[in-house]
BATORLO-722260 format. One record per residue: residue in one letter; x, y, z of N, C-alpha, C in turn. Coordinates in nm, 2 decimals. Layout:
N
   residu     n.xx     n.yy     n.zz    ca.xx    ca.yy    ca.zz     c.xx     c.yy     c.zz
        A        X        Y        Z        X        Y        Z        X        Y        Z
...
//
This chain:
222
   residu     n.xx     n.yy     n.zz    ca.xx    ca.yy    ca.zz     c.xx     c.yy     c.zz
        X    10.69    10.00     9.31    10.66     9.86     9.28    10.50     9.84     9.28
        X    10.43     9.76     9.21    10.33     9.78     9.17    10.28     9.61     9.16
        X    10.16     9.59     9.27    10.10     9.41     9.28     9.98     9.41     9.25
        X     9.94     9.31     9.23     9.81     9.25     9.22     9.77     9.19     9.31
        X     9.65     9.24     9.38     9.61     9.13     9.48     9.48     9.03     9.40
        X     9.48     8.91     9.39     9.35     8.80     9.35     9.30     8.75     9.50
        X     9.17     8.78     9.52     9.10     8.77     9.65     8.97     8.78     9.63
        X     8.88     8.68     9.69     8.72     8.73     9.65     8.67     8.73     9.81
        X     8.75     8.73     9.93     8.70     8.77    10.06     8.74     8.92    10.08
        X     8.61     9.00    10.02     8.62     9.15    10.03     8.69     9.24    10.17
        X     8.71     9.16    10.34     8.74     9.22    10.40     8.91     9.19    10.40
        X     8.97     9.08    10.38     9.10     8.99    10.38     9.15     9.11    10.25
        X     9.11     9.11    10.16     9.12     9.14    10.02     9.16     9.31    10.07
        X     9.08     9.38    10.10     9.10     9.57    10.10     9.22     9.58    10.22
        X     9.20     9.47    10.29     9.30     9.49    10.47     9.44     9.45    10.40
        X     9.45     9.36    10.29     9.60     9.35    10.24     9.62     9.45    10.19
        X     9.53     9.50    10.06     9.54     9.60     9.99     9.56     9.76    10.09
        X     9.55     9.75    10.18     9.54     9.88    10.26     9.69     9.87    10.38
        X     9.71     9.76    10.36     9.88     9.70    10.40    10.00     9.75    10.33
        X    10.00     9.70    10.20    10.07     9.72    10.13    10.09     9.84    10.06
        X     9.96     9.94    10.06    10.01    10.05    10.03    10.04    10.12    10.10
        X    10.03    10.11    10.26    10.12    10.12    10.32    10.24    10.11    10.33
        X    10.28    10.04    10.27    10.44     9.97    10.26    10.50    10.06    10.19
        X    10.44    10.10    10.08    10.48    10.19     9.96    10.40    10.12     9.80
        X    10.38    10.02     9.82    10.33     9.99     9.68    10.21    10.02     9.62
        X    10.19    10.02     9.53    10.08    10.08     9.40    10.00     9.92     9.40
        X     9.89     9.93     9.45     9.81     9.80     9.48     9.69     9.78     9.36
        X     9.67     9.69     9.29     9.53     9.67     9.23     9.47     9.54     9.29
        X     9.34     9.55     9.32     9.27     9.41     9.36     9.15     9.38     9.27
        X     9.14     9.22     9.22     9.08     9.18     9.15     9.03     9.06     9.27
        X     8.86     9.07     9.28     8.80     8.99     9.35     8.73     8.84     9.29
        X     8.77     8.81     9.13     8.77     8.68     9.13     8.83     8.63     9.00
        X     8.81     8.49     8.97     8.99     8.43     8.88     8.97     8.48     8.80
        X     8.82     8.58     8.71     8.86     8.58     8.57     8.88     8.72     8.54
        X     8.87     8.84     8.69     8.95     8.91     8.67     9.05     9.01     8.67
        X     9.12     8.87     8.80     9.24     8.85     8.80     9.31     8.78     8.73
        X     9.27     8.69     8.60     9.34     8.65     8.50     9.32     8.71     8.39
        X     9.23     8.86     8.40     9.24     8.95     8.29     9.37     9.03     8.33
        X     9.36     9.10     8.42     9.50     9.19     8.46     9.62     9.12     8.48
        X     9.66     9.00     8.51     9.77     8.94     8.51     9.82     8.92     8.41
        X     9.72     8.89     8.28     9.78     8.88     8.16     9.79     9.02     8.09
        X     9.71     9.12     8.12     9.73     9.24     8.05     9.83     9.38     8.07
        X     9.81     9.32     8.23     9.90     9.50     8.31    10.03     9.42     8.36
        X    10.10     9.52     8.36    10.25     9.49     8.46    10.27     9.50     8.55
        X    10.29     9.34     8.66    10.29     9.40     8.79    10.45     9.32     8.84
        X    10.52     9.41     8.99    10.61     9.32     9.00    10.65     9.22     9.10
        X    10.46     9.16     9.15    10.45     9.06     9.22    10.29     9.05     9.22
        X    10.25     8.90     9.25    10.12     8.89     9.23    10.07     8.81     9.38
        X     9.99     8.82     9.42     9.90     8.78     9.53     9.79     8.69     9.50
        X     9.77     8.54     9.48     9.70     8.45     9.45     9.63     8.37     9.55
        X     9.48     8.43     9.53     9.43     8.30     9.62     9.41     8.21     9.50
        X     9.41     8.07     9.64     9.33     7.98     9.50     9.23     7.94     9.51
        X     9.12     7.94     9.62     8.96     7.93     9.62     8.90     8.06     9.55
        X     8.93     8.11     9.45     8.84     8.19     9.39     8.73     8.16     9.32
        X     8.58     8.23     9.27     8.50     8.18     9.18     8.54     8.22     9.03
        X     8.46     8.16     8.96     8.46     8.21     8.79     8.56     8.11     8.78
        X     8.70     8.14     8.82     8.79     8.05     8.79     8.90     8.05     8.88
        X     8.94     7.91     8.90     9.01     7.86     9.04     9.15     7.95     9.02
        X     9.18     7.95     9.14     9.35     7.98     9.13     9.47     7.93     9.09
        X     9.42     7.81     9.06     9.54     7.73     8.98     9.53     7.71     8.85
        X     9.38     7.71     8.79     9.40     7.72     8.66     9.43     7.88     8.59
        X     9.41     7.99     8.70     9.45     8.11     8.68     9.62     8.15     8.67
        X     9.68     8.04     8.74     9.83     8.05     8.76     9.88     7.99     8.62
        X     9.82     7.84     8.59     9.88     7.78     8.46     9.86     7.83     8.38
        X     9.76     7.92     8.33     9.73     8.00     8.23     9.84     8.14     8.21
        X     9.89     8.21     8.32     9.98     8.27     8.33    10.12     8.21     8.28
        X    10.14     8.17     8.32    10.27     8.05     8.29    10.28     8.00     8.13
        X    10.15     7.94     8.12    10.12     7.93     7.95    10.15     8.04     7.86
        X    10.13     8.14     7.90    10.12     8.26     7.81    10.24     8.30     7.85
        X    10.38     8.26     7.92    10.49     8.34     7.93    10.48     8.40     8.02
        X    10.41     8.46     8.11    10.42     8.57     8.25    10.49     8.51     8.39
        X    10.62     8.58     8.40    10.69     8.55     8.49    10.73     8.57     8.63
        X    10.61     8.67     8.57    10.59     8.76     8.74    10.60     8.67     8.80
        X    10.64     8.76     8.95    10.68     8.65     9.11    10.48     8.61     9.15
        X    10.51     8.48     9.16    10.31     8.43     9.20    10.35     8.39     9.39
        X    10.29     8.50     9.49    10.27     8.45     9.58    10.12     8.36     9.62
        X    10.08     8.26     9.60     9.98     8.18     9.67     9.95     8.22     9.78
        X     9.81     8.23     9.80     9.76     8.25     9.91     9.69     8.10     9.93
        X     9.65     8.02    10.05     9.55     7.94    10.03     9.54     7.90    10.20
        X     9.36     7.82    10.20     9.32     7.81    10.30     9.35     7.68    10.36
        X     9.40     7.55    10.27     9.41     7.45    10.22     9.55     7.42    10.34
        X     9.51     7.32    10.41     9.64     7.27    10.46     9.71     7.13    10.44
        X     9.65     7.03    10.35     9.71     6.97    10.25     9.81     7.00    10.19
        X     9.95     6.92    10.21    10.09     6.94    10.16    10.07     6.91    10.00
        X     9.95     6.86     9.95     9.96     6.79     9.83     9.90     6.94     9.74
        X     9.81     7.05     9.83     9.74     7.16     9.77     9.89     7.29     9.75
        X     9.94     7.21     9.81    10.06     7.32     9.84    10.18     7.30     9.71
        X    10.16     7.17     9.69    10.24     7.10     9.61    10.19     7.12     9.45
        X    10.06     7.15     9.42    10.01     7.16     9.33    10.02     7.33     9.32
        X    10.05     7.41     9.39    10.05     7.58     9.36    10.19     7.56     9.29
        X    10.28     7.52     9.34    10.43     7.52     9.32    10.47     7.45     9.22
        X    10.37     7.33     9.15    10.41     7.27     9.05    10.36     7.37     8.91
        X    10.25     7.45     9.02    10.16     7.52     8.84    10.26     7.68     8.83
        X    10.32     7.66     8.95    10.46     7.81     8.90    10.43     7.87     9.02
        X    10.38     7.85     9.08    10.39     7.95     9.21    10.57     8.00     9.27
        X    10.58     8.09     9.32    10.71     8.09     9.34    10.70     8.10     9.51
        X    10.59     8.08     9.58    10.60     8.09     9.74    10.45     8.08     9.77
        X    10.41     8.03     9.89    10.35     7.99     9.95    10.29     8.05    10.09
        X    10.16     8.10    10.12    10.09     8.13    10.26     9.99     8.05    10.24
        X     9.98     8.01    10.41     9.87     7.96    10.40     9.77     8.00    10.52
        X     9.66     8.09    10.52     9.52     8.12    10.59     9.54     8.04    10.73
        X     9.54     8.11    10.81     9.57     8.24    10.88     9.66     8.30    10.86
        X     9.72     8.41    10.81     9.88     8.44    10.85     9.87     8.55    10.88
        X    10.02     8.64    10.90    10.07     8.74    10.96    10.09     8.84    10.83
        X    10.02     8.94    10.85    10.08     9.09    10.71    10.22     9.08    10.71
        X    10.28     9.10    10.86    10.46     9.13    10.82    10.51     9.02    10.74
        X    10.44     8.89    10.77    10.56     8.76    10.66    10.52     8.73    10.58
        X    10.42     8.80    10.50    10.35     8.78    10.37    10.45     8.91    10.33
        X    10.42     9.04    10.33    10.46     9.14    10.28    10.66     9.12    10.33
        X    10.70     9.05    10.41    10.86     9.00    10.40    10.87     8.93    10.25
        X    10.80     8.80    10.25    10.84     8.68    10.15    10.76     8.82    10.00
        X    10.72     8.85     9.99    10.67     8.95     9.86    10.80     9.03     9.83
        X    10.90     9.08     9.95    11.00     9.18     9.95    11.09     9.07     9.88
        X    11.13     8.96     9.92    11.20     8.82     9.91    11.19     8.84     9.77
        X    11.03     8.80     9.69    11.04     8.73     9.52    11.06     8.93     9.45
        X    11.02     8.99     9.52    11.08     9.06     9.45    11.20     9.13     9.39
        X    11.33     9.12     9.51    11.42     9.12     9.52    11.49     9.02     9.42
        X    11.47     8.92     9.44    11.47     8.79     9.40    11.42     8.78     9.24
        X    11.35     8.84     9.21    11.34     8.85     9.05    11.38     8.92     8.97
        X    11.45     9.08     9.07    11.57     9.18     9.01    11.66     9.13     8.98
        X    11.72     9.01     9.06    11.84     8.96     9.10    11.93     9.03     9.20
        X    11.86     9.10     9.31    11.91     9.16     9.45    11.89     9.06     9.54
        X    11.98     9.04     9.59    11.98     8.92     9.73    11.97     9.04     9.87
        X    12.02     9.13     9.89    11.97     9.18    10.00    11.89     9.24    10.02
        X    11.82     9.29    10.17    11.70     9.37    10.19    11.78     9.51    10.17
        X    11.88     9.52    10.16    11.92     9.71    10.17    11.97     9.72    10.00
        X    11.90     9.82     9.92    11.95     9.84     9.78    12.07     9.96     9.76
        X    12.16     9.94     9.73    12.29    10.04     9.72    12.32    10.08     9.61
        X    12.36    10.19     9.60    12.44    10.27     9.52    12.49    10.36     9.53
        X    12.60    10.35     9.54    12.74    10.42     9.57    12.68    10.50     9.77
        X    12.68    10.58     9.79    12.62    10.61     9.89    12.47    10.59     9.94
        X    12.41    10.58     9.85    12.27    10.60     9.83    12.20    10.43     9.89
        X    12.15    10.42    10.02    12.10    10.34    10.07    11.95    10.37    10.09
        X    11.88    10.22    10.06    11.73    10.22    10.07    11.69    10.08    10.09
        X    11.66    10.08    10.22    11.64     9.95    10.28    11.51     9.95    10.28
        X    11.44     9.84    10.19    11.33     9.79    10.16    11.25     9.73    10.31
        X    11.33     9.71    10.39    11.23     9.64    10.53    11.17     9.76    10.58
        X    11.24     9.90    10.59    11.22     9.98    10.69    11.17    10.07    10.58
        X    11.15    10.12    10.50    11.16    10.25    10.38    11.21    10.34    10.41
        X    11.32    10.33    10.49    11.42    10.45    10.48    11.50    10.42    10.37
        X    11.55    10.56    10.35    11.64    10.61    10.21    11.77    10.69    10.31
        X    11.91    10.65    10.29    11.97    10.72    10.33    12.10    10.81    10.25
        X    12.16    10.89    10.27    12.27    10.92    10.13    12.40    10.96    10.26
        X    12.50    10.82    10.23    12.61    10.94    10.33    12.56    10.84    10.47
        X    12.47    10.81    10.51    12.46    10.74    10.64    12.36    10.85    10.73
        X    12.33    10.98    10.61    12.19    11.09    10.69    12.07    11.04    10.58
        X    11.96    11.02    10.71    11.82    11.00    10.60    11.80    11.12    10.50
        X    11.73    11.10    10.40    11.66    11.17    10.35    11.50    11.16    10.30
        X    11.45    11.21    10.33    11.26    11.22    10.29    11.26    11.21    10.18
        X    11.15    11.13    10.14    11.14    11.12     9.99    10.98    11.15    10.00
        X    10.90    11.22     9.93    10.77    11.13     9.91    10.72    11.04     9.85
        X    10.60    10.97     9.87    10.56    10.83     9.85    10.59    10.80     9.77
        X    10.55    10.86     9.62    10.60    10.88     9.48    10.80    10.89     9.44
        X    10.79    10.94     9.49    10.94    10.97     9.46    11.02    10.88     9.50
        X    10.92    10.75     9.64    11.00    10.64     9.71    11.00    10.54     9.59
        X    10.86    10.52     9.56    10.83    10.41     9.46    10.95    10.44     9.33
        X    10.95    10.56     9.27    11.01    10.55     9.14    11.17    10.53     9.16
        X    11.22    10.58     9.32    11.36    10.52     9.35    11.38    10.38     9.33
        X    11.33    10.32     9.46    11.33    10.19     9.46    11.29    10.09     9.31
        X    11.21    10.13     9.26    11.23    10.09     9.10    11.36    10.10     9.04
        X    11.41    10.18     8.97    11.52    10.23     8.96    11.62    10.17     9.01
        X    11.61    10.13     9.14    11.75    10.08     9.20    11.74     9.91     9.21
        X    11.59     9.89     9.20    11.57     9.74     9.19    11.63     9.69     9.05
        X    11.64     9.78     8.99    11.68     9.75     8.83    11.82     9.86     8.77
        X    11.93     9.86     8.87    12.03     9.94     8.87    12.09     9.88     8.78
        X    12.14     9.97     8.66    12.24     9.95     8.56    12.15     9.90     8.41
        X    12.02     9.93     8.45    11.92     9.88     8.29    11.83    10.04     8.27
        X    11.88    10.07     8.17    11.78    10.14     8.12    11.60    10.18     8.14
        X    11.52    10.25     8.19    11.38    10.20     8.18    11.34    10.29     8.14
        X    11.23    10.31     8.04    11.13    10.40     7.99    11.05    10.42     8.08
        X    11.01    10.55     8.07    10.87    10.66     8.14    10.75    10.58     8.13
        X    10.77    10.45     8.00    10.63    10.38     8.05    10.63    10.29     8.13
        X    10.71    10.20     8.07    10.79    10.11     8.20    10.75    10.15     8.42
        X    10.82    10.29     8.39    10.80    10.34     8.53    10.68    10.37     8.56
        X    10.58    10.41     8.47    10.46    10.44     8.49    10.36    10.32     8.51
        X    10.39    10.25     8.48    10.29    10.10     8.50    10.35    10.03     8.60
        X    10.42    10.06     8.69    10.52     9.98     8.79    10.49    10.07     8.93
        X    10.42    10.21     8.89    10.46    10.27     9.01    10.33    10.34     9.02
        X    10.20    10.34     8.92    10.07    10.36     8.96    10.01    10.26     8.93
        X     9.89    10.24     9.07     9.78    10.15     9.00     9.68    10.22     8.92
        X     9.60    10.10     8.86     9.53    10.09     8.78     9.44    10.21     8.74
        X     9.41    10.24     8.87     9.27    10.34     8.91     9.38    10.50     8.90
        X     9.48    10.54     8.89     9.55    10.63     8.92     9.59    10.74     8.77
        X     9.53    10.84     8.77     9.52    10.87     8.69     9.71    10.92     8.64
        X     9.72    10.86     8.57     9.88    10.87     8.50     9.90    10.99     8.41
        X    10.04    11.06     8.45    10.07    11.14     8.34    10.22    11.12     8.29
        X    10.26    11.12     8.21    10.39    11.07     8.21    10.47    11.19     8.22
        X    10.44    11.31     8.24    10.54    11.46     8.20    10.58    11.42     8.40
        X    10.47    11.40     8.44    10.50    11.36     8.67    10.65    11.24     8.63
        X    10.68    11.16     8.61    10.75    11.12     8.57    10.90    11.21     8.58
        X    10.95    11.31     8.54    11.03    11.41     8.48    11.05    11.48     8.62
        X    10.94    11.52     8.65    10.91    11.59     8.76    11.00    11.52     8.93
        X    10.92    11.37     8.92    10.99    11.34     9.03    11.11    11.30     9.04
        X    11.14    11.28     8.95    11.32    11.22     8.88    11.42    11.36     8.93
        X    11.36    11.51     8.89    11.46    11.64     8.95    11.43    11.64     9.09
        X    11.28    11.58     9.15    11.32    11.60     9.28    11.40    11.50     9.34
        X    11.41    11.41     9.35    11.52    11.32     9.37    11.64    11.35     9.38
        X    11.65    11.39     9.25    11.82    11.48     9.20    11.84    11.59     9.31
        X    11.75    11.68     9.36    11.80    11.78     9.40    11.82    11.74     9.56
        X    11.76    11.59     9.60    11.79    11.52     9.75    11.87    11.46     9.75
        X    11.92    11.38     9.66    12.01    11.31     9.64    12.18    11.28     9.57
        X    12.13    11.38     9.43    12.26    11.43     9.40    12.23    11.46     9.22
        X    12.29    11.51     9.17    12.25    11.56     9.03    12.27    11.44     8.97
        X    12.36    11.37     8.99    12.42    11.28     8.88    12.32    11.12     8.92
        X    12.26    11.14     9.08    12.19    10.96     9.10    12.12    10.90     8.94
        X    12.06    11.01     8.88    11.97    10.91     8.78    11.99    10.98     8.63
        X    12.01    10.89     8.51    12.11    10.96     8.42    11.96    10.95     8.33
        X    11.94    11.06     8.28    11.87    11.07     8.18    11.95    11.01     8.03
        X    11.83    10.88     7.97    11.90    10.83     7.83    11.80    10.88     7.71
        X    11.86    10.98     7.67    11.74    11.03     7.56    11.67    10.99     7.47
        X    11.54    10.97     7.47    11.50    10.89     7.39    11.45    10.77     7.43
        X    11.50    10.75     7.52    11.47    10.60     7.57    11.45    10.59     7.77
        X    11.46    10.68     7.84    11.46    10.65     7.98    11.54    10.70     8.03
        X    11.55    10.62     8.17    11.64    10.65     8.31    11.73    10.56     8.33
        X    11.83    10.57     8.38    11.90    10.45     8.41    11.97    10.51     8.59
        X    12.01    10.42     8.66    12.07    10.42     8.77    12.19    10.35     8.79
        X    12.31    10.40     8.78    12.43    10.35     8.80    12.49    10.31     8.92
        X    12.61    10.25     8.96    12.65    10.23     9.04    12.79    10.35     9.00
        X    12.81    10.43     9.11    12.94    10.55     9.02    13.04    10.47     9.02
        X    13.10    10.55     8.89    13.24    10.49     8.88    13.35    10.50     9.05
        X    13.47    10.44     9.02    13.53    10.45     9.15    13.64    10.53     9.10
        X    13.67    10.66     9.16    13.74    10.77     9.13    13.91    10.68     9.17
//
């Protein structure tokens, strides 16, 4: 999974960014509105991190412009603003959730797990398929009810995959979802981590569609 952070307080800004790729995600940070409303409208992310005191350009007219142009990404708001009316104005310009300065990493990076989930159309924190459990609070992966190790890479392109169980996705698709910006991409790594998977998890977890991608099934019921 792959975010955006919009932040122009350089220490707040690298300490999320150094959170969340902890977590497992592919982080880009853009330190002010114009650009973070270049990469919002340009790259694929599948959650966004909004302050709205930014310079160049505010955070809300950064958010409407998003919205204008069709981007439906999940918008978490950040703001320092404790005015119900400042709050009221993130959520009317599309925000889909709300922090507000001071907060806690774990309930920012919870409610991020929340629109994420929430924009797959997965309502729970644990993602299933057929045996194959990966519970997004904890980043354990389990098959059968025994862990299995994944590396960091191999976590992200699962959890993709199963965020989006039963849809087809292209090697580019995965590739813009699961490296940032700065990360030098190959698409053949792709191929690569998909057999390691297979060989932890099971031959058949991710079906190659030729021509077109990966897909992740739910197995049939024998």
């Amino acid at each position: 999974m792959r975010l955006l952070i919009v932040e122009d307080e350089p220490n707040l800004g690298q300490q999320l960014r150094n959170a969340l790729e902890g977590a497992g995600y592919a982080v880009d940070l853009a330190t002010d509105g114009e650009e973070g409303l270049y990469l919002g409208s340009n790259e694929q992310y599948d959650a966004i991190i909004l302050d709205l005191g930014l310079p160049e350009i505010d955070g809300l007219t950064v958010l409407d412009r998003w919205r204008k142009e069709g981007k439906t990404t999940p918008v978490l708001v950040l703001t320092a603003r404790d005015s119900w009316s400042d709050k009221v104005a993130g959520l009317d310009a599309g925000a889909d959730d709300y922090v507000a300065k001071p907060f806690q990493t774990e309930e920012l990076i919870a409610r991020l797990r929340a629109l994420i989930r929430r924009a797959s159309g997965n309502a729970s924190a644990e993602l299933i398929a057929g045996d194959i459990r990966l519970d997004t609070r904890s980043g354990k992966v389990t098959k059968a009810g025994e862990p299995v190790k994944l590396t960091a890479q191999e976590y992200k392109l699962l959890s993709y995959l199963l965020h989006h169980k039963g849809k087809v996705v292209s090697r580019t698709e995965l590739i813009e979802h699961i490296y940032d910006q700065d990360f030098d991409r190959d698409s053949n790594t792709i191929e690569v981590f998909v057999t390691r998977i297979r060989k932890k998890l099971g031959p058949d977890v991710i079906t190659t569609i030729r021509g077109l991608g990966y897909s992740l099934e739910e197995p049939a019921v024998a």
